[in-house]
C-alpha positions as CSV (number, residue, x, y, z in Angstrom):
1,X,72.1,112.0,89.9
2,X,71.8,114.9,87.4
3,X,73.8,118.1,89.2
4,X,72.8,120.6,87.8
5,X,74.4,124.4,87.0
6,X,72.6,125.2,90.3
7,X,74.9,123.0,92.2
8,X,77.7,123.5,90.8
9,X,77.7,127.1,91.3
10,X,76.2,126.9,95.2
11,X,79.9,124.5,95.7
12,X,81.8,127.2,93.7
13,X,80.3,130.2,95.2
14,X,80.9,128.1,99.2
15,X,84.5,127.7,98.5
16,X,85.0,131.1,96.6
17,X,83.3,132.6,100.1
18,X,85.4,130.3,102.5
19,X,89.0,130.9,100.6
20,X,88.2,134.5,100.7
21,X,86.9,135.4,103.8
22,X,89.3,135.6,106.1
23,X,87.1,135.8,108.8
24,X,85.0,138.6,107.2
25,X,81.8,138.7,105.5
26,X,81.7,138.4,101.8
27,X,79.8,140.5,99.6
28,X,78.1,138.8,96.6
29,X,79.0,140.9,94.3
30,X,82.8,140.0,94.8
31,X,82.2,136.2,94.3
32,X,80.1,137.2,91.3
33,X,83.3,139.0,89.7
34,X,85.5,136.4,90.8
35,X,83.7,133.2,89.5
36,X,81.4,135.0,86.7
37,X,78.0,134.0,87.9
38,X,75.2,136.2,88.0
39,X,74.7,138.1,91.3
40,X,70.7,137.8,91.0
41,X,71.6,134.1,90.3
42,X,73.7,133.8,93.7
43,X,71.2,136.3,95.5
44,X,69.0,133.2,94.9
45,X,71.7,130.8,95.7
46,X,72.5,132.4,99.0
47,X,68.8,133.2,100.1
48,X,68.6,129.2,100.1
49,X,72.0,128.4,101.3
50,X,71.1,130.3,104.4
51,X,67.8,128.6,104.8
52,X,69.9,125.3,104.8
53,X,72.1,126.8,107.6
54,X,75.2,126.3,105.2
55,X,75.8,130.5,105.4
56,X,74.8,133.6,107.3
57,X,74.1,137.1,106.3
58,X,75.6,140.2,108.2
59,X,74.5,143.2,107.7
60,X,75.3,146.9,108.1
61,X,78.8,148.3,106.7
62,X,81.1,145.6,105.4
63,X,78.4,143.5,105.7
64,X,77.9,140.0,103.1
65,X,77.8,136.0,103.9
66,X,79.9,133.9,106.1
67,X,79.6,130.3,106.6
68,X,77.1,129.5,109.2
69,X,78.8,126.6,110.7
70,X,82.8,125.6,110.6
71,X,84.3,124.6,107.4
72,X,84.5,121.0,108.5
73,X,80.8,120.8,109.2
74,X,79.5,121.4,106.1
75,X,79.1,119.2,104.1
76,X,79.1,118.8,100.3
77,X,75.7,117.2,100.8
78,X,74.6,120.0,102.5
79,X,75.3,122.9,100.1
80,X,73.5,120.2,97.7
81,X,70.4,119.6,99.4
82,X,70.2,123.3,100.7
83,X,70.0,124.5,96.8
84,X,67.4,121.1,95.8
85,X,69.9,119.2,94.1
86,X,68.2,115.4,94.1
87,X,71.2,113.5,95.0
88,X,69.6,110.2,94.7
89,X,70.7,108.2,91.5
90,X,67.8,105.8,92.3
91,X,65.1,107.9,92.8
92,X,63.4,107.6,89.4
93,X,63.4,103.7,90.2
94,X,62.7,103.5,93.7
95,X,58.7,103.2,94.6
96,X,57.7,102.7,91.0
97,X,54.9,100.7,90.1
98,X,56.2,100.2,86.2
99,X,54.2,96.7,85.1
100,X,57.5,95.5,84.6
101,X,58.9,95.8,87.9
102,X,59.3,92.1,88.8
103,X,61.4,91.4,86.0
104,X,64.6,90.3,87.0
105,X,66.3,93.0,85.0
106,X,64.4,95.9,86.7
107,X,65.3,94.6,90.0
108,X,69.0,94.0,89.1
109,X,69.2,97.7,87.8
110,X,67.5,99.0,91.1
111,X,69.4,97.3,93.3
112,X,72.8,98.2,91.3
113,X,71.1,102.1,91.3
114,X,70.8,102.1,94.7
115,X,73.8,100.7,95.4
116,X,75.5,103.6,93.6
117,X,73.5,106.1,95.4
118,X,74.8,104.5,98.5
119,X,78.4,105.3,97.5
120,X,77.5,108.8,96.4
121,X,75.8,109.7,99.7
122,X,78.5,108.1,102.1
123,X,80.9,110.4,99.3
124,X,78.8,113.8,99.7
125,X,78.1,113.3,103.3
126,X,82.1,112.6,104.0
127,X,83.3,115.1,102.2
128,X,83.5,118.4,103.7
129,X,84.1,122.1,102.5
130,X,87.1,122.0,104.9
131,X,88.8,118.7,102.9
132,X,87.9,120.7,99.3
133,X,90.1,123.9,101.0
134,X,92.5,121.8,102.2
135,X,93.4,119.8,98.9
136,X,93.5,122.8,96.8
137,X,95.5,124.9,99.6
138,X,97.9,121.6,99.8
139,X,98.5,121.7,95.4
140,X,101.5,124.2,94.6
141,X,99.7,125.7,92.4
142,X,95.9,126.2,92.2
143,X,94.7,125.8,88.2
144,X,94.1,128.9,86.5
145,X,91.6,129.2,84.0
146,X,92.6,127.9,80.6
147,X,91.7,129.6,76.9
148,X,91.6,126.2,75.7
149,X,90.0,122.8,76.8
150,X,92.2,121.0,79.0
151,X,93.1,117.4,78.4
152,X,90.6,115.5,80.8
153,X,92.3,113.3,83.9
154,X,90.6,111.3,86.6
155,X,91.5,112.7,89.9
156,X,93.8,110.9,92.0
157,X,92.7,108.0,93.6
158,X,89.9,108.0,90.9
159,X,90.1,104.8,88.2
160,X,89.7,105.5,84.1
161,X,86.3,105.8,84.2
162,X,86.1,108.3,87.1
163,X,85.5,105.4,89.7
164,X,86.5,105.4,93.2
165,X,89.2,103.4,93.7
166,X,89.3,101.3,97.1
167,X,91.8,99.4,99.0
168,X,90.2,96.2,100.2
169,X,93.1,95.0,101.8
């Protein structure tokens, strides 16, 4: 899976709108101050998002975008798809008809690829916008941007290498 600056900025731009709307439409042009993106970029964003049913226009005086659906129903998955993010790990590998494809290797690596898009589905598709809100409302502080590059850590519950971590007991 390649996300692209597309999808990262349709997740920013969804929380930005849900942390800040208070029940009442928000304009573009505020989220575009607020995260620094391009409001002809988000006007593109947002014309898709709302074809994926992820937000909703309203028009007239104080008009702007609300989520189309409660927090909890959305879906990372679904501001994804609703942008074209490919989301699929595996796809590249999956239905090709490479001479080599009945090597053991090739099917080892397409089984272990689709495997790992398995485990990033179930992760987009569980994950809601609702759960994102919540675990930055739940922090004491939420991070401020930094004039310097901030030591890297995985998140918690996250091994060294950015893994999820599971309890199999």
């Amino acid at each position: 899976m390649r996300l692209t600056s597309k999808g990262r900025y349709a997740v920013r731009a969804i929380l930005d709108l849900t942390f800040n709307s208070n029940g009442r439409p928000v304009r573009l042009q505020e989220i575009s101050e607020r995260q620094k993106i391009s409001l002809h970029y988000l006007e593109q964003l947002f014309r898709r998002l709302r074809k994926g049913s992820v937000v909703k226009s309203v028009r007239g005086p104080g008009g702007g975008y609300v989520l189309a659906r409660a927090m909890d129903d959305i879906s990372v998955k679904d501001v994804l798809l609703s942008v074209g993010e490919n989301i699929n790990p595996a796809r590249d590998l999956i239905g090709n008809t490479d001479t080599k494809s009945d090597t053991l290797e090739f099917v080892m690596t397409k089984s272990y690829f689709e495997n790992l898009g398995g485990l990033m589905h179930e992760y987009l598709v569980t994950t809601s916008v609702g759960d994102l809100i919540r675990k930055a409302k739940g922090t004491q502080e939420l991070p401020k941007p930094s004039l310097t590059a901030p030591e890297v850590q995985a998140p918690a519950g996250l091994g060294s290498h950015g893994s999820k971590i599971r309890d199999l007991s």
